[in-house]
C-alpha positions as CSV (number, residue, x, y, z in Angstrom):
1,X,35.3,56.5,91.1
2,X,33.6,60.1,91.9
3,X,35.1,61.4,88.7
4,X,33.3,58.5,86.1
5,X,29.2,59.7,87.4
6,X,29.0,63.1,85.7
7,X,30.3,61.5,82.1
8,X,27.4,58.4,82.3
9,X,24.6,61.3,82.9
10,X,25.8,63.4,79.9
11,X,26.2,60.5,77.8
12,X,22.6,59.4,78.5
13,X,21.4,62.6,78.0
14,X,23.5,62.5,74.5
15,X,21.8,58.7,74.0
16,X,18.1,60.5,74.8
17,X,18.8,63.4,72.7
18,X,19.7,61.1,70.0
19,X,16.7,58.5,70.6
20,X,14.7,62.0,70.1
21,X,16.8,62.9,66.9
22,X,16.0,59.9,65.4
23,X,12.6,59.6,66.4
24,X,11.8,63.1,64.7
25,X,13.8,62.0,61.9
26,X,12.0,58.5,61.4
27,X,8.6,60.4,61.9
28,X,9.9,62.7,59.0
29,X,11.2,60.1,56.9
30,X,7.5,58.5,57.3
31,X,6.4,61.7,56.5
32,X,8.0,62.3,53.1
33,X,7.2,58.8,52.4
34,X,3.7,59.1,52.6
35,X,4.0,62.2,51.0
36,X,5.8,60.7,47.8
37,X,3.3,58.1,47.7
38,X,0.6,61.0,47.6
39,X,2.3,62.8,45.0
40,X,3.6,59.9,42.6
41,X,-0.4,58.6,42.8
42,X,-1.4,62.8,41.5
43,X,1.1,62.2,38.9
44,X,0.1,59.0,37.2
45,X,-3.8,60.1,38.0
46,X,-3.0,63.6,36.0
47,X,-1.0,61.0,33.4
48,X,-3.4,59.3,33.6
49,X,-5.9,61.6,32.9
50,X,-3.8,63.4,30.2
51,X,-3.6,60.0,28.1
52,X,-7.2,59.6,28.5
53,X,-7.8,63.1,27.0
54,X,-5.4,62.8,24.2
55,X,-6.8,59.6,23.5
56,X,-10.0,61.1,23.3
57,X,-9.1,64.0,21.3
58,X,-6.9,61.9,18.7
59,X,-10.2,59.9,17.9
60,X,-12.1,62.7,17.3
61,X,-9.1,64.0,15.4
62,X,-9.8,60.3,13.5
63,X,-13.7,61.1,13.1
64,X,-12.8,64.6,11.6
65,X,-11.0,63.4,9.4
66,X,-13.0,60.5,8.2
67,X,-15.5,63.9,8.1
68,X,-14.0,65.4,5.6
69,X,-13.1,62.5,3.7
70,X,-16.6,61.3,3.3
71,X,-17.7,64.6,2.0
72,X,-17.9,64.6,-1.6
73,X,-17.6,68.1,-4.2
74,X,-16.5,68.4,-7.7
75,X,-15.6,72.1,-6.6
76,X,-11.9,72.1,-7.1
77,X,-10.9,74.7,-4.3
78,X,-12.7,72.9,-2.4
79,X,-11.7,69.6,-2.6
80,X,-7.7,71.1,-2.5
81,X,-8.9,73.8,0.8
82,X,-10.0,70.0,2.8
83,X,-6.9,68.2,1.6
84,X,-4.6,70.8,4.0
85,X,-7.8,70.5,6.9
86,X,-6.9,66.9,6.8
87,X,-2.6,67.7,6.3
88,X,-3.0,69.8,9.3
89,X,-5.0,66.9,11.3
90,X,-2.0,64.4,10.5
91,X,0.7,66.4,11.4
92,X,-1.8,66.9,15.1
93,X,-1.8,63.3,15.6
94,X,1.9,63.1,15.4
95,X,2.2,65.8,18.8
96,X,3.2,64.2,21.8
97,X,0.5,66.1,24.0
98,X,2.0,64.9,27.3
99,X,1.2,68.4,29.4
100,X,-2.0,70.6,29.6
101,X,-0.6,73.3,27.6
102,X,-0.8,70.9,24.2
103,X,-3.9,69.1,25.2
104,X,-5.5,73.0,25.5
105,X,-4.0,73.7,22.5
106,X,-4.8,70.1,20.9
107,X,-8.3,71.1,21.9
108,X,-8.5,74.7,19.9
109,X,-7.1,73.0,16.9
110,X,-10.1,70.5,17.0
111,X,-12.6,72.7,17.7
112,X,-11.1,75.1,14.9
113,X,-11.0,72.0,12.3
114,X,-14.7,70.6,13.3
115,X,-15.7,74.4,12.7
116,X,-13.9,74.2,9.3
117,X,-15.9,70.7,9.0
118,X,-19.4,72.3,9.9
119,X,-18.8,75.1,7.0
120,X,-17.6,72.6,4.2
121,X,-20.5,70.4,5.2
122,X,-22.6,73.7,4.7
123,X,-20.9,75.3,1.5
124,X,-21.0,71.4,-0.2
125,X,-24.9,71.1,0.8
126,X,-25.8,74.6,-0.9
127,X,-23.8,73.8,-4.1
128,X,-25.0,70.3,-4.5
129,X,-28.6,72.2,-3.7
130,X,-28.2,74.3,-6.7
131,X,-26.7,71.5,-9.3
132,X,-30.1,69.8,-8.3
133,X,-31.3,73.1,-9.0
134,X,-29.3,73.2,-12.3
135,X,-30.2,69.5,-12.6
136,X,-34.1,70.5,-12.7
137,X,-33.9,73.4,-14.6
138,X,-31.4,71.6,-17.3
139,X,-34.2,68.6,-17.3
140,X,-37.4,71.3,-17.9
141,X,-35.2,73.2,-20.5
142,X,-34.4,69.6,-22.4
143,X,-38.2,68.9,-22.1
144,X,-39.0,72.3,-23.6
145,X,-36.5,72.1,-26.2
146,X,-38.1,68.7,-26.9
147,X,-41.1,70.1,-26.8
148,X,-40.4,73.1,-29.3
149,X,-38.6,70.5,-31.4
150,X,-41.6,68.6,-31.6
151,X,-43.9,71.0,-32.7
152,X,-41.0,72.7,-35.4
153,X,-41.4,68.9,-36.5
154,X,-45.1,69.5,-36.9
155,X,-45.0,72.8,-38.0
156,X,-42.9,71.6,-41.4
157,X,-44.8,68.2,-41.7
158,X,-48.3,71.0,-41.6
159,X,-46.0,73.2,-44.1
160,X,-44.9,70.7,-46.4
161,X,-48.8,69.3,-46.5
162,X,-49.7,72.4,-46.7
163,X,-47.3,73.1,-50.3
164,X,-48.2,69.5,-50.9
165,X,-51.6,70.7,-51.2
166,X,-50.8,73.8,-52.8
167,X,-48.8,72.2,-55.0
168,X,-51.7,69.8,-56.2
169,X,-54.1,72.2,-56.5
170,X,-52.2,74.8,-58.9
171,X,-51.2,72.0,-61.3
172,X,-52.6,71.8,-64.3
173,X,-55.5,68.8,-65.0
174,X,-56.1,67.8,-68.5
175,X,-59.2,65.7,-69.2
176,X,-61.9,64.3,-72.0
177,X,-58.6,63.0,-73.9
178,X,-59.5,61.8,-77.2
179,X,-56.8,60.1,-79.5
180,X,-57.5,59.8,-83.1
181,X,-54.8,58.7,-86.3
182,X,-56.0,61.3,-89.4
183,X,-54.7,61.0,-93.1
184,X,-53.1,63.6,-95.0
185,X,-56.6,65.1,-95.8
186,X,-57.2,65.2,-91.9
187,X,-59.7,62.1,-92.4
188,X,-59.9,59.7,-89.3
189,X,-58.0,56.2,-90.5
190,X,-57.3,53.0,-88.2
191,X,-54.9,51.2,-90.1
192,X,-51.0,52.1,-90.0
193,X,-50.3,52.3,-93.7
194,X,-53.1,55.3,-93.9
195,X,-51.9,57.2,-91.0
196,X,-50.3,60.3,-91.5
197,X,-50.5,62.2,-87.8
198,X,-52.1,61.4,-84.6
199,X,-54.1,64.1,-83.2
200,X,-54.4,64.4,-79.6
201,X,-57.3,66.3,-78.5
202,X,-57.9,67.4,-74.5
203,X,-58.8,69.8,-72.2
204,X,-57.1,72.2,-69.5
205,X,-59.4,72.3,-66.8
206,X,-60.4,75.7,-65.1
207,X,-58.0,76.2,-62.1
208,X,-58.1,79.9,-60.3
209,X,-55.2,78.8,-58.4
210,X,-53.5,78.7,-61.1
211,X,-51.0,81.7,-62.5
212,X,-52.4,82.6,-65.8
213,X,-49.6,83.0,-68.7
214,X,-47.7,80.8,-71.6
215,X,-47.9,76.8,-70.7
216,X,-46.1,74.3,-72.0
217,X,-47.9,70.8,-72.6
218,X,-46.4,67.8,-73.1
219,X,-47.2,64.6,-75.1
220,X,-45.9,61.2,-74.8
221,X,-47.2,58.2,-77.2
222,X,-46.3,54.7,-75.5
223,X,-46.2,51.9,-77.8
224,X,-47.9,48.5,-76.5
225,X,-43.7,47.6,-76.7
226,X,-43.0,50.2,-73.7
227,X,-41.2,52.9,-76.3
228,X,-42.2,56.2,-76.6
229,X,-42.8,57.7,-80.3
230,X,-39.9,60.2,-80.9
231,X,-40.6,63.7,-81.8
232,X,-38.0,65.3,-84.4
233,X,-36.8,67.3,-81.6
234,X,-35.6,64.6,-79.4
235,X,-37.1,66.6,-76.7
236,X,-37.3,65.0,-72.9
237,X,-38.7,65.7,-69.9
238,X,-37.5,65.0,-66.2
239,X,-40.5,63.1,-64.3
240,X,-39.8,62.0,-60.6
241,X,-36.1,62.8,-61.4
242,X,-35.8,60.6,-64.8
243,X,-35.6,62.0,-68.2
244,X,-38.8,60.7,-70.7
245,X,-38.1,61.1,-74.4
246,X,-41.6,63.0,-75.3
247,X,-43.7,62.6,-78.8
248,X,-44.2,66.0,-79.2
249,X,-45.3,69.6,-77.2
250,X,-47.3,72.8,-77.7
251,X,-47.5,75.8,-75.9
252,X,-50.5,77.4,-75.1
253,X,-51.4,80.9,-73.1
254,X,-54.3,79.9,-70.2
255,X,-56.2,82.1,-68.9
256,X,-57.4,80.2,-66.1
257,X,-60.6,78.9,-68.0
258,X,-61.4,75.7,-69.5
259,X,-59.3,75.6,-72.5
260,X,-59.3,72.7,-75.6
261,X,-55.9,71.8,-76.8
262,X,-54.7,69.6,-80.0
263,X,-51.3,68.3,-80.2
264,X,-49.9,66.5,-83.6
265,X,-47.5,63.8,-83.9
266,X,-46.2,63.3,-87.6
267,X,-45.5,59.7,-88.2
268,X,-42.1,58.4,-88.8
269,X,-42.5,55.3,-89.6
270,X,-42.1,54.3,-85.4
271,X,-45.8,53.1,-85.2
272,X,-47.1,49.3,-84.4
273,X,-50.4,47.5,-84.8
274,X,-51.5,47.5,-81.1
275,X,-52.8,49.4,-77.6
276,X,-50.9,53.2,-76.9
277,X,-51.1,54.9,-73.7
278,X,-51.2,58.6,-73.8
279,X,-49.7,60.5,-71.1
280,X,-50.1,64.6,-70.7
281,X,-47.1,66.4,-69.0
282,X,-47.0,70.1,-67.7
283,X,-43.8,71.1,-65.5
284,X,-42.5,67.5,-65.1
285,X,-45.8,66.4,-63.7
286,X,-48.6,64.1,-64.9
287,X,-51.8,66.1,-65.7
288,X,-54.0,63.0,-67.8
289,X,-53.6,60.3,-69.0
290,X,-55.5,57.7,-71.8
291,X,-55.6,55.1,-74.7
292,X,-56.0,54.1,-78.4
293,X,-55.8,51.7,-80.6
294,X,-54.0,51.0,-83.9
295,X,-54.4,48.3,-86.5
């Protein structure tokens, strides 16, 4: 019975130590526990806060890129230089930034593409500034090309007045015309069967305008019928772009002075009882015009 007392104190001391064993291990088991808890909360706060970021930065990822699309350049290398910005944004938003080393570098992109942005924004202002530039100056030149068009208008309506009057003034003017039939002794006669000729007798008016030399005069006897009297010649005249049959011509050399002219039809047997018109022609234009009578 002596023997049995020694092995009951050691195994309650073995019982204690245990009981202080597991104590210290409980405790550290609690520990660790509380320590997991700790930790696992960091982790999904730092996921947390890593989602939040890339979330962040993939929406202004979206904005850039709506940034670029909404600017607007006919500039060709331009428009192709944006098209790889916004490439390089969609091949960012595909990333899984799921540590801080891609969300920095998620960051630098962005910043480096909104910097791109910024100097698009400010190369597209300064060309669109100088096509309004362009715009303005293209406008003012159209105005003055209007404008000189508008007075080269005026200038050859003032010229071709101007010949107009020139023209007017040196043509010839014939005047105090004066018709009478004559015989074959040059005796004035009325009646058809008597007439020989039909004498024609005007005057070229003074005209310093004038260039003095040989000029041509041409006469045309209108029956009351409409026909012109034919001159053995069959000459014509254009007038106003039509060819006249004329009665007969004469050239004279005028000296710028008042000079009297006869002209003689011979009779062919075209005459009619009736009222003539006489019409005076010099270089296809109307110079005088008058009448007679026949019986």
């Amino acid at each position: 019975m002596t023997e049995k007392k020694p092995n009951l104190g050691v195994l309650y001391g073995i019982l204690g130590l245990l009981v202080v064993v597991l104590a210290v291990a409980v405790y550290m088991l609690l520990d660790l526990k509380k320590d997991y808890r700790i930790t696992t909360r960091e982790l999904e706060q730092r996921n947390e806060f890593i989602q939040a970021e890339k979330d962040s930065l993939e929406q202004e990822l979206h904005e850039i890129y709506i940034g670029y699309d909404s600017l607007e350049t006919d500039n060709q290398r331009l428009q192709e230089e944006m098209g790889l910005q916004q490439e390089k944004i969609d091949r960012l938003l595909t990333i899984q930034a799921d540590d801080a080393y891609k969300i920095k570098m998620y960051k630098r992109e962005m910043e480096t593409l909104r910097s791109v942005l910024r100097s698009y924004i400010v190369q597209i202002d300064s060309l669109n500034m100088k096509n309004q530039e362009l715009m303005a100056e293209n406008i003012q030149l159209k105005n003055s090309e209007q404008e000189l068009q508008s007075q080269k208008e005026q200038l050859e309506t003032e010229k071709a007045e101007l010949e107009e009057v020139k023209d007017i003034a040196s043509t010839l003017r014939a005047s105090n015309i004066f018709v009478e039939p004559i015989n074959d002794r040059n005796r004035p006669r009325q009646r058809i069967r008597w007439i020989d000729k039909i004498r024609t007798d005007f005057v070229i008016r003074a005209n310093s305008v004038v260039e003095p030399g040989e000029k041509t005069i041409y006469l045309r006897l209108i029956r009351p019928d409409g026909i012109a009297l034919g001159s053995p010649e069959l000459e014509v005249i254009n007038h106003n772009g039509e060819d006249l049959p004329v009665s007969a011509s004469r050239t004279v050399t005028y000296e710028n002075e008042d000079l009297p002219v006869s002209i003689f039809w011979t009779n062919n047997g075209e005459i009619v009882p009736g009222e003539y018109v006489v019409e005076l022609y010099h270089k296809g234009k109307l110079i005088g015009t008058g009448n007679f009578v026949l019986k």
